[in-house]
N, C-alpha and C positions, 0 to 999 in steps of 0.2 A: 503607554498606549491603552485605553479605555479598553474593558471587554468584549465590545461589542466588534469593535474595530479588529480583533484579534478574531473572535468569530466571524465575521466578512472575508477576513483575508483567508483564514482555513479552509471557512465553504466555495468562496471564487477556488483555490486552488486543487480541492477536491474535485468541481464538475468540471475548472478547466483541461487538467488531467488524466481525471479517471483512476489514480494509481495510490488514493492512497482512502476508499472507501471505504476500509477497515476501520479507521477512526473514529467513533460514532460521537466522542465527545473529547471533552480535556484533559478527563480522567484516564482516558485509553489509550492518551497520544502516546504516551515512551511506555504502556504497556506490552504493545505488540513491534516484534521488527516491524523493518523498512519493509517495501512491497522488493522485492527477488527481481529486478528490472536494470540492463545493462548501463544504463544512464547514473544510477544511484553503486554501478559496483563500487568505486573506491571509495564510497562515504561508511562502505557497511561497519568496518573496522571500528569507527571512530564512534559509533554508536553505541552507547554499554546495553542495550536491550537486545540490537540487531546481532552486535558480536558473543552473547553468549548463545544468542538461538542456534546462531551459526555453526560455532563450537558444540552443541549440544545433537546437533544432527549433523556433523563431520562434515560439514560445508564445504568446498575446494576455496580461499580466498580471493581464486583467480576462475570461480565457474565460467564468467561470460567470456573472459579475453581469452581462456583457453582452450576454446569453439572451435573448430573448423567450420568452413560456410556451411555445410550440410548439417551438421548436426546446431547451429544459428538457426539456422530457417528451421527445422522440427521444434525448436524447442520455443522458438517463436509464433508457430503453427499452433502448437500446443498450449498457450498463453490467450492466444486471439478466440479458440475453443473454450476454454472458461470463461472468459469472460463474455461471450456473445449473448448469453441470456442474461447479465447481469442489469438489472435497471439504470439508466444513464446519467442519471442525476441520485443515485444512492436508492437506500430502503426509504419509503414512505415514511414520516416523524407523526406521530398522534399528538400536536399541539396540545389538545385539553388533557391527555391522561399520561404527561408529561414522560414519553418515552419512545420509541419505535412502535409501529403496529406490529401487532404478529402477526406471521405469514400462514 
């Protein structure tokens, strides 16, 4: 697959999403775990960046299934709270000074 095609398919799934806008390039992709989101728990293991983060801050390998509803909804409360000032389509990119603007 051409690069460019590989860069289309990452940014469609960044703004379709929202969850993985930590990624700023190719380089960063298996630098940083997976986003902490119930949908990706059972992939975390299988990731050798996500699972040593994990292991490095005593992660529970079961935090989301092992919820009760109340404590689901806070921590999903608490989730939707960071992210609400987050820009919706990521940080703005400086095309000519080839990197993010600073904020």
């Amino acid at each position: 697959m051409p690069w460019f095609m590989r860069a289309v398919k990452h940014f469609t799934f960044s703004r379709s999403t929202g969850m993985v806008t930590r990624y700023k390039n190719n380089k960063e992709l298996y630098s940083q775990p997976m986003p902490d989101v119930p949908e990706l728990e059972p992939a975390r293991p299988r990731d050798p960046t996500t699972a040593a983060w994990d292991k490095q801050h005593n992660r529970k390998p079961d935090y989301w299934f092992s919820m009760d509803d109340d404590e689901f909804e806070e921590a999903i409360n608490q989730l939707r709270a960071e992210q609400r000032f987050m820009p919706t389509l990521g940080p703005e990119i400086d095309l000519f000074n080839g990197g993010i603007k600073p904020e």
